[in-house]
C-alpha positions in Angstrom: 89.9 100.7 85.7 90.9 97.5 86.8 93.6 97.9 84.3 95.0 100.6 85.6 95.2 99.2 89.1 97.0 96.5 88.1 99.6 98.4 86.0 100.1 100.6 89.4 100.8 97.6 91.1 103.5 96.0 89.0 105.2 99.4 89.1 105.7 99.4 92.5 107.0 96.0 92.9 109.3 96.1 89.9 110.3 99.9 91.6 110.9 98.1 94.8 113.4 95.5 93.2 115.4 97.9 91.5 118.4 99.2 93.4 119.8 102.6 92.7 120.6 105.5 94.1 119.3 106.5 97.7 116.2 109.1 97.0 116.4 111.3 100.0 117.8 114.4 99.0 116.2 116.8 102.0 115.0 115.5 105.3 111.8 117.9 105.4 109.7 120.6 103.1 106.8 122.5 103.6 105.1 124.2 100.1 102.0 124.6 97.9 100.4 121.6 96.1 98.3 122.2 93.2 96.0 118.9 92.8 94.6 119.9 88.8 93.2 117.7 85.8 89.4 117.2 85.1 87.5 118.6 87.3 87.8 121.8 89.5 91.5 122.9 90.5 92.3 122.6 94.7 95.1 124.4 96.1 96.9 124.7 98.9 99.8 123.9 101.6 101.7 120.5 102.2 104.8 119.6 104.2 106.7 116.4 103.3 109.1 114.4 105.5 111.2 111.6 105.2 111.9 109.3 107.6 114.9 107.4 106.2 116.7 107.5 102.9 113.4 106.1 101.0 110.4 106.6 103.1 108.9 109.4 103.2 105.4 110.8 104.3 103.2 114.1 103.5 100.3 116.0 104.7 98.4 118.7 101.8 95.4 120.5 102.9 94.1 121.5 99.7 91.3 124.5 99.1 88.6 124.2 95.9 85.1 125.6 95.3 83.1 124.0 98.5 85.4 121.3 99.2 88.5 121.0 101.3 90.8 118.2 101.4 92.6 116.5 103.8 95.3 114.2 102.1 97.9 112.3 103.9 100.3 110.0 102.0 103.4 107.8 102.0 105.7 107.7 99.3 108.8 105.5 98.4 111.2 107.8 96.7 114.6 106.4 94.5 117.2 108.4 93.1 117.6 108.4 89.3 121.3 107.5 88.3 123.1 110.3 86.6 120.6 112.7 87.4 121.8 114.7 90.4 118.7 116.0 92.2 115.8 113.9 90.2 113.6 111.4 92.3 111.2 109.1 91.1 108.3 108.2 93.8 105.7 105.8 94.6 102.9 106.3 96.7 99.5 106.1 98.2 97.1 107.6 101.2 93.8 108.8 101.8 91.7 111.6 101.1 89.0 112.8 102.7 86.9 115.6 101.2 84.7 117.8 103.1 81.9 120.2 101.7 78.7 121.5 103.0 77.3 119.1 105.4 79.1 116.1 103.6 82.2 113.8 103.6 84.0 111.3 101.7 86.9 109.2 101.5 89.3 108.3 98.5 92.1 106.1 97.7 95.1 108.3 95.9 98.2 106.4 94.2 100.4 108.2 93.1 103.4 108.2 90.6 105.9 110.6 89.7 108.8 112.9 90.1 110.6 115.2 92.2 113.2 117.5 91.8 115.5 119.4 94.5 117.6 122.1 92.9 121.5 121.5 94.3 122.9 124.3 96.5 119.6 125.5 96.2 116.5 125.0 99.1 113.8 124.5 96.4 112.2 121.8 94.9 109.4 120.6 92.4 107.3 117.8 91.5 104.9 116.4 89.5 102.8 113.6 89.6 99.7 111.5 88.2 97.6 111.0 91.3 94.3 109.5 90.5 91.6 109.3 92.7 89.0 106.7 93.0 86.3 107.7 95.6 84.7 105.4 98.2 81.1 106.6 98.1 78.8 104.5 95.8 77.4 108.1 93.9 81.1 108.9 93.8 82.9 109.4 90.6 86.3 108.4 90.3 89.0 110.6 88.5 91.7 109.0 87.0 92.7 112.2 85.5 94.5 113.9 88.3 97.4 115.5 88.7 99.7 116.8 91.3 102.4 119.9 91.0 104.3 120.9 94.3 106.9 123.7 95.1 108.5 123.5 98.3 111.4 124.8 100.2 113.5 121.8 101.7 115.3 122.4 104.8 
């Protein structure tokens, strides 16, 4: 795991030292995350805004079986040259997870990409977002992924 971590890591710096193409292609969008991959499925709705051409933050509040999910994050977002529309994105935030009487916290990274469809007000991602739980009875779950639709405005 420690690995993996560390692989995360040099991805962001060698993502922050690479200079391309602005990533902001929409200023805001609200939609439905799907956070799937082993273990139970959670749903539900997100709303994404960037505060400059790079930055940007989102919000989910995702829905499983006995468990909600609270899930902030800020992402760093970079255009992808010749591909009109196509981010790649960076990013971390917390989770906290709530079910019957208990709560717990997580770390989420995430990587991945986005895409706005031109002349269009939709757009879609997809991303690996692991997450490695704070609780010592905790298991972590590197084998998470996240899918989003939105409408951008």
């Amino acid at each position: 795991m420690r690995n993996v971590v560390k692989l995360f890591l040099i991805f962001i710096v060698l993502g922050i030292g690479i200079h391309q193409a602005d990533g902001q292609i929409y200023k805001n969008a609200i939609g439905l995350s799907i956070d799937a991959g082993d273990g139970s499925t959670a749903v539900g709705p997100s709303y994404k805004h960037f505060f400059d051409a790079r930055n940007a933050g989102q919000i989910e509040l995702l829905f499983a079986d006995n468990l909600t999910i609270i899930q902030p994050s800020y992402s760093f977002n970079k255009g992808i040259p010749g591909a009109a529309g196509l981010n790649w994105l960076v990013g971390i935030g917390p989770a906290i997870g709530l079910s019957s009487g208990s709560s717990n916290v997580a770390i989420r990274p995430k990587v991945g990409l986005e895409y706005k469809i031109n002349s269009v007000p939709l757009g879609f991602s997809f991303g690996w977002e692991p997450a490695f739980w704070l609780a010592h009875d905790a298991d972590n779950n590197v084998a998470r992924f996240g899918i989003g639709f939105n409408y951008t405005f």
